[in-house]
N, C-alpha and C positions, 0 to 999 in steps of 0.2 A: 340954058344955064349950065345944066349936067357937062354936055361938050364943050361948052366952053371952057369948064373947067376940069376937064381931063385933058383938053387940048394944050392947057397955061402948064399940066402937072408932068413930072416925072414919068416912065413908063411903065412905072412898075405901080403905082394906084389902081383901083376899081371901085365903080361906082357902088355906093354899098348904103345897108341900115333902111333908114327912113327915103331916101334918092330912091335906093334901089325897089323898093316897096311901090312906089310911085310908079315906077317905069313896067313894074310886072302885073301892077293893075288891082293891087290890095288896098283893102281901107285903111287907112288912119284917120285914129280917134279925133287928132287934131289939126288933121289937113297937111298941107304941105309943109315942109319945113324951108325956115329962112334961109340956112345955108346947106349946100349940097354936101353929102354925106359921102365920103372917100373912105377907101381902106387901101394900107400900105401892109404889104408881106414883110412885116417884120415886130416882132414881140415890145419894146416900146417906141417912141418917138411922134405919136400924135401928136397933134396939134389944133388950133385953130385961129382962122384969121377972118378977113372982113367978111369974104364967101365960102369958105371951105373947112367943113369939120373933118379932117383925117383924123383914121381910128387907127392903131398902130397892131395886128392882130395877125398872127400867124395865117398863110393862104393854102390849104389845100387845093394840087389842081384840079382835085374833085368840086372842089368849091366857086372856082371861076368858069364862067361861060361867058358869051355873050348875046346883047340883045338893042337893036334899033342901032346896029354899029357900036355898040359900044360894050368895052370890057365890064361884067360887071355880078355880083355874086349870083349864085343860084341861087333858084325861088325857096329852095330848102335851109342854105346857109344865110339867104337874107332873115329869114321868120326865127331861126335860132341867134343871131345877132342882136335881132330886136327884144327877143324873149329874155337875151341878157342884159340887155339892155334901157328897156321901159318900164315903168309901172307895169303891174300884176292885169288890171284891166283893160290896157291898153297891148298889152304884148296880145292880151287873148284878143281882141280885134284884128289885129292883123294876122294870127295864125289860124282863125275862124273862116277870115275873108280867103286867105292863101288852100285851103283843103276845101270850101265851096270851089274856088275855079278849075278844083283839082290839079292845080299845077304842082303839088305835091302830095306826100301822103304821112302818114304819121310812122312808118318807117324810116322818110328819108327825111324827115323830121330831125330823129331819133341820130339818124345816122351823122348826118350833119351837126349837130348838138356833140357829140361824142369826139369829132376831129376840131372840137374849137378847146380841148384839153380845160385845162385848169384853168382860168380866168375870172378874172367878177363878172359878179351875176349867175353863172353857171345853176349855182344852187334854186335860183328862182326860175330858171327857164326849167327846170325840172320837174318843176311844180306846174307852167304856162303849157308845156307841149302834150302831158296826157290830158290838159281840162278842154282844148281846142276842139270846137268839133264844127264842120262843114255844114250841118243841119240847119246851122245859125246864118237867117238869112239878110242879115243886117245890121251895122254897128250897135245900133238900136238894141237888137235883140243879145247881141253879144254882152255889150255893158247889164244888160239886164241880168245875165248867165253869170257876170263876176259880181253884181249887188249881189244877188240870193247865196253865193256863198261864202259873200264876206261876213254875212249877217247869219250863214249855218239855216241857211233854208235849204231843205231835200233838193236834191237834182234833177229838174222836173225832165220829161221825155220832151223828145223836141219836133214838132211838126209831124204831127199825130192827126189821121184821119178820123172825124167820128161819122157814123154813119144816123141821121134821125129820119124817122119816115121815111125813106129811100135817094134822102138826101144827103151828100156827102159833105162832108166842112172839114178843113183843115186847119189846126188852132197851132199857133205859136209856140204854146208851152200846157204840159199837161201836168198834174201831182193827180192823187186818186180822189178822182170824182173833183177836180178844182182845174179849170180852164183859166191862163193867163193869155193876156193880149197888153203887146206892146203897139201904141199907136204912136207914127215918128210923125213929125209935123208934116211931109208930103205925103200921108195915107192917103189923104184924096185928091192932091193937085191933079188939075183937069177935069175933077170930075161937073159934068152938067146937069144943073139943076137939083145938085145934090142925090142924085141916084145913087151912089156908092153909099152915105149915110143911111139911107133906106134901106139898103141892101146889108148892112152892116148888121142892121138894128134888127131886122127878122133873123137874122142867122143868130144876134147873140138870143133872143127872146127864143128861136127853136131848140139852143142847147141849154137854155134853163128849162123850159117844160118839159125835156127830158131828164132834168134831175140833176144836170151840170150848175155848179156855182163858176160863175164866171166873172172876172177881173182884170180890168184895164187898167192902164198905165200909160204914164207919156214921163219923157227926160225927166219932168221937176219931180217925179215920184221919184229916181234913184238919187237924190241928195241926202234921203236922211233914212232913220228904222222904221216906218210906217207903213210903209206897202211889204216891209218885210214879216212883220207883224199881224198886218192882215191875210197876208200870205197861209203865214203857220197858222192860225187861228181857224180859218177856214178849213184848213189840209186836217187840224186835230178835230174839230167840227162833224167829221164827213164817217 
């Protein structure tokens, strides 16, 4: 669909935004987008029609590369477009998912960010590029990283080994002495005979007898202040 629709386009487009996300192998929150996502090198004149959202936005040629054939933002100017672009939650998933692959770094973040000049949004991608961190290994875990500080919960450490008995575990999200675990609904697909819930379940019971308060979570806990709540509660508790 992307080629196709560079193919129908002017020569001076590239595939960009949310398209471009897609093609470099980053999450979005909300999957694929209806219509493919273009940028034209030039300040305004966007548009949009049945397939194609062009964004009308100055092109540094630091900013274009290409990739599977086709013209289309770098992995650095795609995550700062979006950052200007998306909700606050949704920009950190894709700037999460983009410094896990290491296909960038928060340098060229920064730097990229800085040659998209004055435009809206600006001011919130300012705020999206220093919260982004690669640690985060899953939209899952990401969204979970924008609940806790929409709602002014501490910054918890992220994939943190503990060591109990001579055994090593590695938890999602750490505060002092409070263990969080995000569980996405494939935690266990595959698993047989439920092994992995067995396995789950001694490793959460070995870091509480070590003294760890530990707390899970799934999607329907980030809708509302209650896991935010227990969060703190615990963290002032400890």
């Amino acid at each position: 669909m992307a080629r196709a629709a560079l193919d129908a386009a002017s020569s001076n487009l590239v595939l960009s935004h949310e398209s471009a996300a897609l093609a470099w192998g980053f999450d979005l929150w909300r999957g694929a987008p209806e219509l493919v996502h273009l940028t034209t090198d030039r300040p305004t004149g966007g548009r949009i029609d049945r397939t194609r959202h062009v964004h009308a936005h100055r092109l540094d040629a630091e900013d274009v590369t290409e990739r599977h054939g086709l013209p289309i933002t770098t992995a650095a100017r795609t995550v700062a477009d979006l950052a200007c672009a998306l909700p606050f939650d949704e920009a950190v998933c894709v700037g999460d998912s983009a410094l896990r692959s290491r296909a960038v770094t928060s340098e060229l973040l920064a730097a990229a960010l800085a040659r998209c000049g004055r435009r809206r949004g600006t001011a919130k991608a300012r705020r999206v590029l220093p919260f982004v961190d690669g640690r985060s290994e899953s939209i899952g875990e990401s969204r979970s990283r924008a609940y806790f500080d929409r709602f002014d919960v501490p910054a918890p450490d992220l994939q943190v080994e503990i060591v109990v008995d001579g055994k090593t575990f590695r938890v999602d999200f750490l505060w002092d002495g409070v263990v969080g675990e995000f569980d996405g609904l494939s935690k266990y697909a595959g698993d047989q005979g439920g092994d992995a819930v067995v396995r789950e379940k001694l490793r959460e019971d070995a870091l509480r007898a070590a003294g760890y308060v530990v707390i899970r979570w799934t999607w329907a806990d980030l809708a509302d202040g209650r896991l935010a709540r227990r969060v703190l509660a615990a963290v002032a508790a400890r």
